[in-house]
TORNUDREN-314375 format. One record per atom (N, C-alpha, C, CB): residue in one letter; x, y, z. Coordinates in steps of 0.2 Angstrom, whole numbers, plus 5000, padded with zeros to 4 digits. Glycine has a CB too. Example, Ala and Ser with C-alpha at 12.3 -4.5 7.8 and 13.67 -1.06 7.14 Angstrom:
a506649725039;a506249785039;a506649845039;a505749785045;s506449895035;s506849955036;s506450005039;s507049975029;
// end
This chain:
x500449945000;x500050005000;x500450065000;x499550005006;x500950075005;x501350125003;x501850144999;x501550125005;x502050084995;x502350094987;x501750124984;x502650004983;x501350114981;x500750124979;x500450194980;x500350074983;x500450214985;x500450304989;x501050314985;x500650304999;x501850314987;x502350354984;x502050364975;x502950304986;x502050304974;x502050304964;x501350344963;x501950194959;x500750344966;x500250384968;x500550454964;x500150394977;x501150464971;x501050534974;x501650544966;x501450544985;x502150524966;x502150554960;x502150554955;x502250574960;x501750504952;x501450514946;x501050604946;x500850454946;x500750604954;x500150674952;x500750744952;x499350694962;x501350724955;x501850794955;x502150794948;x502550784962;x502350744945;x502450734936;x501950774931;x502350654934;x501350744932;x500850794931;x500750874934;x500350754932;x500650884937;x500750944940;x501250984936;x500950944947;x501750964936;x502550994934;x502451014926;x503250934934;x502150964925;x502050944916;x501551004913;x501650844914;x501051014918;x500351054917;x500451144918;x499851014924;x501251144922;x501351214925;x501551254917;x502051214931;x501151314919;x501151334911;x501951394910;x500251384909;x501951374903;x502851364900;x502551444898;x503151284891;x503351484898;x503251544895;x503251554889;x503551574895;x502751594883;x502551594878;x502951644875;x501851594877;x503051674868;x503351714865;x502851794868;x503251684856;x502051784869;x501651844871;x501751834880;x500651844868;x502251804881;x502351824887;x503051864889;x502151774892;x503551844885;x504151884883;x504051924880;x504551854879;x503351934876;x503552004874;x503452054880;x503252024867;x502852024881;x502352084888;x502852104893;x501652024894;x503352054894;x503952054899;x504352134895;x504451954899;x504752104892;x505052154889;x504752194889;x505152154884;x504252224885;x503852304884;x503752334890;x503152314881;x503552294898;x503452314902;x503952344905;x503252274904;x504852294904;x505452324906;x505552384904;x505952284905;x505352394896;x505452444892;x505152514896;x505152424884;x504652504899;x504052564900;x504552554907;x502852554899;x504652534910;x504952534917;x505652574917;x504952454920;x505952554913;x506552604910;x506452684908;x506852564903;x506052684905;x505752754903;x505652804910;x504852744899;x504952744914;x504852784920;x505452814924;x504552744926;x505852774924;x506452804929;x507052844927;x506752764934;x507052874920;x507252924916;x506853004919;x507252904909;x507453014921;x506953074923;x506953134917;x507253094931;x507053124911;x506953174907;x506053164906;x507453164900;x505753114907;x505353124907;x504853104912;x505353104903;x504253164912;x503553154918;x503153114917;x503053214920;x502753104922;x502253044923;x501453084922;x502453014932;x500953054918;x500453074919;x499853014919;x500353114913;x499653044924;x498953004926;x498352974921;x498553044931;x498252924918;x497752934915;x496952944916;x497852904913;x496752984913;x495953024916;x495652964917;x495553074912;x495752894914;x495252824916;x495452774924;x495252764908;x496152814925;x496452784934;x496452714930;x495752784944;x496852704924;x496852634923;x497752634924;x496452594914;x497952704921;x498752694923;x499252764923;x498952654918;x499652744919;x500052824917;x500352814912;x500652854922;x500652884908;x501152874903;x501452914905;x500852894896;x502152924900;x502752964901;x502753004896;x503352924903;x503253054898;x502953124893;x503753164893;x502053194897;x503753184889;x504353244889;x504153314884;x505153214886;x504253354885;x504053424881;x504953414875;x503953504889;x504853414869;x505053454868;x504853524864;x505253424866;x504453564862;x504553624862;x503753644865;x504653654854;x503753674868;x503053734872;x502753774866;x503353814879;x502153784866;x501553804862;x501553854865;x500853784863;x501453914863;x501053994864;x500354004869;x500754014855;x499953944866;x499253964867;x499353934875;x498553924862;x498553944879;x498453884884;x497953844882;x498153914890;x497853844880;x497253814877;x497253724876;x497053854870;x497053704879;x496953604880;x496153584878;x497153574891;x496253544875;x495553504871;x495553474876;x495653454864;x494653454876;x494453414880;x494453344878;x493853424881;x494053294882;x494053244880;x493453214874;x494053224886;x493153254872;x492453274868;x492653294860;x491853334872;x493353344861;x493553394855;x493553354848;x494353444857;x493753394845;x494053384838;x494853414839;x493653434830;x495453394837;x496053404837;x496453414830;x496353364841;x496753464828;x497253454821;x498053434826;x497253554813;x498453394824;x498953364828;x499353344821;x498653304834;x500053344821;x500653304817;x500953254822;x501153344814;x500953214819;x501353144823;x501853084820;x500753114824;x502053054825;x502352984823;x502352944827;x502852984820;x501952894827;x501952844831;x502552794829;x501252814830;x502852744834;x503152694832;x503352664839;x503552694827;x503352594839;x503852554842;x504352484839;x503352524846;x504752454845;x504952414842;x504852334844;x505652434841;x505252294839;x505152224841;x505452194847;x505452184836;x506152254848;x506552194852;x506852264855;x507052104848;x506452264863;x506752344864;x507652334867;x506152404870;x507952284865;x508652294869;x509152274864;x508752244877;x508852284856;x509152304850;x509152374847;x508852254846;x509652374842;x509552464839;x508952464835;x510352484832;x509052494832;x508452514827;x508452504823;x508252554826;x509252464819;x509252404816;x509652364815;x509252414811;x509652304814;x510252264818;x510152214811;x510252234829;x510852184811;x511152114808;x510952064813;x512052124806;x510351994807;x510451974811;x511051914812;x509951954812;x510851844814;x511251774814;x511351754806;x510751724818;x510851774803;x510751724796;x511151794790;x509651704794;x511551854794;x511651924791;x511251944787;x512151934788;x510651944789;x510051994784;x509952054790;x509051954780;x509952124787;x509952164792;x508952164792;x510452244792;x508952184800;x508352184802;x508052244804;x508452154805;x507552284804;x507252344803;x506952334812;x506552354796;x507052344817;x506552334823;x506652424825;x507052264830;x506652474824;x506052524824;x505552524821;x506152554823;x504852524822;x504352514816;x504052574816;x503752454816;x504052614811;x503552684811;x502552644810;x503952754799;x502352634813;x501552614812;x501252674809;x501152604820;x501452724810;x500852764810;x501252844807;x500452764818;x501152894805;x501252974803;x501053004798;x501952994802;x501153064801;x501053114795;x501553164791;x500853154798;x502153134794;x502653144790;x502653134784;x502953124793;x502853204779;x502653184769;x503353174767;x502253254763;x503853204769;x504453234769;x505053234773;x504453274768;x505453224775;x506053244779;x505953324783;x506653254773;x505653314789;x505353364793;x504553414792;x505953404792;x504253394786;x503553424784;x502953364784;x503553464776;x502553394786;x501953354789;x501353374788;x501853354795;x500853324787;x500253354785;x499953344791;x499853314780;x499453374791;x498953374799;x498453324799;x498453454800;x498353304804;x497753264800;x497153274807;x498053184798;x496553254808;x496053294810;x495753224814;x495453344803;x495553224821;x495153174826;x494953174832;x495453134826;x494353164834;x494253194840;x494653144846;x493353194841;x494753184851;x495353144856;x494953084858;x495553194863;x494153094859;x494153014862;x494052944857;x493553024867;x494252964851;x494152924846;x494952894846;x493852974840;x495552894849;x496052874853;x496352824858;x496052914854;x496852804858;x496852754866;x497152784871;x497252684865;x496852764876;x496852794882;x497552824883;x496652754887;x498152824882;x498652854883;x498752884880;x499152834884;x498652924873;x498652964866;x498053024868;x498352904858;x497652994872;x496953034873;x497253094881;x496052974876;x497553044884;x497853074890;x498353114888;x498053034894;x498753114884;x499153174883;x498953224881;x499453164880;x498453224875;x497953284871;x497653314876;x497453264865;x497653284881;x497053344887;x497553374889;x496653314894;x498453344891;x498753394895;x499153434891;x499153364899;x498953434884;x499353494880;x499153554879;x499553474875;x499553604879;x499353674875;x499353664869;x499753734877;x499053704865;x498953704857;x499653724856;x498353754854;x500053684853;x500953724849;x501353694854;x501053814849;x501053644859;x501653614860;x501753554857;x501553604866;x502253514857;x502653474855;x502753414860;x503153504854;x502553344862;x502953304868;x503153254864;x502353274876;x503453184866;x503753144864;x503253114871;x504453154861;x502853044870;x502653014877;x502652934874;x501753034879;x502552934878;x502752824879;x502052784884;x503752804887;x501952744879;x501152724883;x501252654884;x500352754879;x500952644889;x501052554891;x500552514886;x500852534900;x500752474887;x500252434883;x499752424885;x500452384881;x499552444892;x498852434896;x498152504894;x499152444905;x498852574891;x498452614888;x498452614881;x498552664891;x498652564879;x498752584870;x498152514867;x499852554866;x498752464865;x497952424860;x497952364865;x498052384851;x498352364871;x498152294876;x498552224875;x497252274876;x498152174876;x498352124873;x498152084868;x498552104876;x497752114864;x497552114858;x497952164853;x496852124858;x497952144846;x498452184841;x497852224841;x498752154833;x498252274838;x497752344837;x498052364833;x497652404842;x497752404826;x497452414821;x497752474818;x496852414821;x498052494813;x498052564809;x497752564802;x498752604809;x497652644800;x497952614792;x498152574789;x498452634790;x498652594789;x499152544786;x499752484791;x499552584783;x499652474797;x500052424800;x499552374806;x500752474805;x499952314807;x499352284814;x500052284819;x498652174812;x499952314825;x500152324830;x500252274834;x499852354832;x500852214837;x500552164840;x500652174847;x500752114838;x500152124852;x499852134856;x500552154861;x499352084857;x500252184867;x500852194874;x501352244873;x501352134876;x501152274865;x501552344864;x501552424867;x501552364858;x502152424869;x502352484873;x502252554865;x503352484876;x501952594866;x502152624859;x502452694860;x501552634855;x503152734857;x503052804856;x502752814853;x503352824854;x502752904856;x502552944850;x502853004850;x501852954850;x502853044843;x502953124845;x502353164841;x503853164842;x502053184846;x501453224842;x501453334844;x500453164847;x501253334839;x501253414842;x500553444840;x501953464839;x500153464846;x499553484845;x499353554842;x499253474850;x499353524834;x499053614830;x498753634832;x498753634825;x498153614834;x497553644835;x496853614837;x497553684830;x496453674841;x495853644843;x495253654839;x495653664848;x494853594835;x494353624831;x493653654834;x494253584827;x493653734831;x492953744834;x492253744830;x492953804837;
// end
């Protein structure tokens, strides 16, 4: 009976062991992007902003100040220039050779308005038509400013891919951005 109990016992700890769930590629990445956004936080060039849904925060840096005071609500129309992007593998350059020597692209532009080398078109959207870290920054900006922010993936597309134009986003992504708010539509 006691041999019987032992082999019992672990056969159910084999199982167990066998059943404990293995790290996946969307958990490496989540890991990473999370280290990534956690590295940002404690740079102190850049501030911390609360999101107006208390689900989290983004990180922000000014680079140039706006004239106006004037900040869109969360309801508005905005004219903004931008550039969104993240990368694949955030503890590579932005482009790297790999193993097999084909170089590799791991900055990805997703998203701009960029037409040219420094000129931009505008392009027009109400803030809450946005994800929640993109919407959170447009409230804290003056019209003519300029930030550069970093949004976790809890306030961007989650952990589902999320959508543009032209790119699909995958899930657990940290994303930049540099956007600068032209203006408030009335």
């Amino acid at each position: 009976m006691k041999k019987l109990l032992t082999l019992s016992f672990m056969v159910s700890m084999l199982l167990f062991i066998a059943c404990e769930k293995t790290e996946t590629f969307d958990d490496t990445r989540r890991i990473d992007n999370e280290e990534q956004f956690a590295k940002i936080s404690r740079n102190s060039e850049y501030k911390k902003l609360e999101s107006k849904t208390g689900e989290g925060f983004i990180m922000y840096k000014v680079i140039e100040e706006g004239v106006s005071e004037e900040k869109p609500l969360f309801n508005d129309k905005v004219k903004v220039q931008y550039t969104g992007w993240y990368k694949h593998y955030w503890t590579r350059d932005d482009e790297f050779t790999g193993d097999d020597g084909n170089t590799f692209k791991n900055k990805l532009v997703f998203d701009t308005t960029e037409l040219d080398e420094g000129k931009h078109a505008t392009r027009e959207f109400t803030v809450n038509g946005t994800v929640d870290g993109y919407a959170t920054a447009l409230q804290h900006m003056n019209v003519g400013d300029k930030w550069e922010i970093w949004i976790p993936w809890k306030l961007g597309y989650g952990g589902g891919y999320g959508y543009t134009s032209s790119s699909r986003i995958p899930e657990y992504t940290t994303l930049c951005f540099e956007i600068k708010l032209v203006g408030v539509v009335k």
